[in-house]
C-alpha positions in Angstrom: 5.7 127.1 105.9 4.8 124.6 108.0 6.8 122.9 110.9 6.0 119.3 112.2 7.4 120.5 115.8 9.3 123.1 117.4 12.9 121.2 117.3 12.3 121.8 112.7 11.4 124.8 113.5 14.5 125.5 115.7 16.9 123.7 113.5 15.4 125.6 110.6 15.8 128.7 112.0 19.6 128.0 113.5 20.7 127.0 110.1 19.5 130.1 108.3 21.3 132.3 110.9 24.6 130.5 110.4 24.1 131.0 107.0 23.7 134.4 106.4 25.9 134.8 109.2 28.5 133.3 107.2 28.0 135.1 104.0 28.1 138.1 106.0 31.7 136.8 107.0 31.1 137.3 110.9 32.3 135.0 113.2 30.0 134.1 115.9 31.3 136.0 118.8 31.5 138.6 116.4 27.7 138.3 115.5 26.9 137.7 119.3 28.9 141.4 120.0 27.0 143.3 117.5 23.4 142.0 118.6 23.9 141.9 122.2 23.7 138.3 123.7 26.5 135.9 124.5 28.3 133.2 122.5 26.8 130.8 124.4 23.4 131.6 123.6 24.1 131.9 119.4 26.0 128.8 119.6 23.2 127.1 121.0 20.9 128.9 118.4 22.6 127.8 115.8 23.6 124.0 116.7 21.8 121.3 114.3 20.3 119.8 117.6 19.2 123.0 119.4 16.2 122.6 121.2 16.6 126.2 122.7 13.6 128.7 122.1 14.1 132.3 120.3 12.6 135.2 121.0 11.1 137.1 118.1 13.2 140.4 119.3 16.4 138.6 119.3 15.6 137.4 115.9 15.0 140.3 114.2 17.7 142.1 116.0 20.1 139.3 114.4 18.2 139.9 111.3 18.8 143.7 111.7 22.5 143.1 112.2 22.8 140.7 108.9 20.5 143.2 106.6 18.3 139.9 106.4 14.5 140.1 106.2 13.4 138.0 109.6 11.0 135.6 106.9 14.1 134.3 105.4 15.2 132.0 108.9 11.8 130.3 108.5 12.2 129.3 105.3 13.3 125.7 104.8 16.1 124.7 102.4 
């Protein structure tokens, strides 16, 4: 995988988790709840413009929560 700058890498990422978060049929606030962060914050995760850094714990904890192994939100479409 390889990312020309941090805002594909972000997008990348935002889209998987909407993704998965989707097949998992959780709504966002529901997904927010379960992992422990605001709305706010996933919403921003997951927009198509987000610009908004990650941190690897929150990652895998949203992995946790959709039984998703953490190397599928890097990988690109």
């Amino acid at each position: 995988m390889y990312f020309k700058n941090d805002n594909e890498l972000f997008k990348t990422i935002g889209n998987n988790i909407q993704y998965f978060r989707k097949n998992a049929n959780l709504t966002q606030s529901q997904l927010a709840e379960e992992v422990g962060i605001s709305l706010s914050y996933l919403s921003k995760i997951e927009a198509s413009n987000c610009n908004k850094s990650i941190s690897i714990s929150v990652l895998n904890q949203i992995a946790n929560c959709l039984n998703v192994d953490i190397i599928e939100f890097l990988k690109e479409e």
